[in-house]
C-alpha positions as CSV (number, residue, x, y, z in Angstrom):
1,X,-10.8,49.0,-34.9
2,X,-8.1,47.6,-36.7
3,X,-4.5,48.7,-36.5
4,X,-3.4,50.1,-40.3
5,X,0.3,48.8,-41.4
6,X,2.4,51.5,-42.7
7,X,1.6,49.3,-46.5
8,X,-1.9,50.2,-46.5
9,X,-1.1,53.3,-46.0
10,X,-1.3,55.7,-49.6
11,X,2.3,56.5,-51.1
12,X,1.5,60.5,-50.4
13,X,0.2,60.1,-46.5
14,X,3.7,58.0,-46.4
15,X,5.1,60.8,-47.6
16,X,2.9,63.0,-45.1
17,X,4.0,61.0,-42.0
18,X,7.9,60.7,-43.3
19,X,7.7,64.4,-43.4
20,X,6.0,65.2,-40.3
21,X,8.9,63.2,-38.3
22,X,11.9,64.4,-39.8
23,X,10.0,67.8,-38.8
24,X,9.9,66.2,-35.2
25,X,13.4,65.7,-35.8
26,X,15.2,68.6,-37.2
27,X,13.1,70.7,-34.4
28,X,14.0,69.0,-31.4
29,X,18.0,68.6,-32.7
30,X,17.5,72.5,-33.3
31,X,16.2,73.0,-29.4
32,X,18.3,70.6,-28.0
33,X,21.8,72.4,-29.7
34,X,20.2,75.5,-28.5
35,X,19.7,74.8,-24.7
36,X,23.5,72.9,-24.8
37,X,24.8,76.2,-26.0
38,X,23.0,78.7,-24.3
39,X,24.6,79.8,-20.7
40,X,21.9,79.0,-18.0
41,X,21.5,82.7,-17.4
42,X,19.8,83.0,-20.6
43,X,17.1,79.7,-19.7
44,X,13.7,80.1,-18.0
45,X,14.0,77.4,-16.1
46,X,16.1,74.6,-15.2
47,X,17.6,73.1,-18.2
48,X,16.8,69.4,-17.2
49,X,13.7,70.4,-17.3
50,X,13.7,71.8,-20.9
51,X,15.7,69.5,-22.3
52,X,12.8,66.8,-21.2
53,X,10.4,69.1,-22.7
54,X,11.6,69.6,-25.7
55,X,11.1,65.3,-25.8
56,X,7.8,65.8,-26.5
57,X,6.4,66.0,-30.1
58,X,6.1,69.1,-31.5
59,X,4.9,71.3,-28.5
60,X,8.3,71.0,-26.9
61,X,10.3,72.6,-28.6
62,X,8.4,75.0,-30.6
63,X,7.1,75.7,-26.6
64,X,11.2,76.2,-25.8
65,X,11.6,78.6,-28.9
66,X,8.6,80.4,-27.7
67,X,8.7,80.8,-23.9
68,X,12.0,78.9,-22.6
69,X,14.8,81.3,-23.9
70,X,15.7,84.9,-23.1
71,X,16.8,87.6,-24.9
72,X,21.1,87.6,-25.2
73,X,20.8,91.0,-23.8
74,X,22.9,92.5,-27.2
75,X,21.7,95.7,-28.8
């Protein structure tokens, strides 16, 4: 199988794949912000451990907003 260069590649599945990765982007920036700020109280979890989670593709961090953060604890 022959590798495809981003030329032969269509003008709207560039646009697809320049999409997807500023997706990639803007959520991992988002988790990563989130896990500096939140106090480690509010973490399941080491936060070394999420913030190498959150590294990888899109299950990381949407799997940080899911399951890695508590609840503040505010009414």
């Amino acid at each position: 199988m022959e590798r495809r260069r981003w030329s032969d590649l269509s003008r709207a599945q560039q646009a697809v794949l320049v999409s997807a990765a500023c997706a990639q982007i803007a959520l991992a920036a988002a988790a990563w912000t989130d896990l500096a700020r939140r106090p480690r109280a509010l973490v399941r979890g080491p936060k070394p451990v999420w913030a190498a989670v959150i590294a990888v593709n899109f299950v990381g961090p949407l799997s940080y907003f899911a399951a890695g953060r508590r609840a503040s604890g505010s009414p």
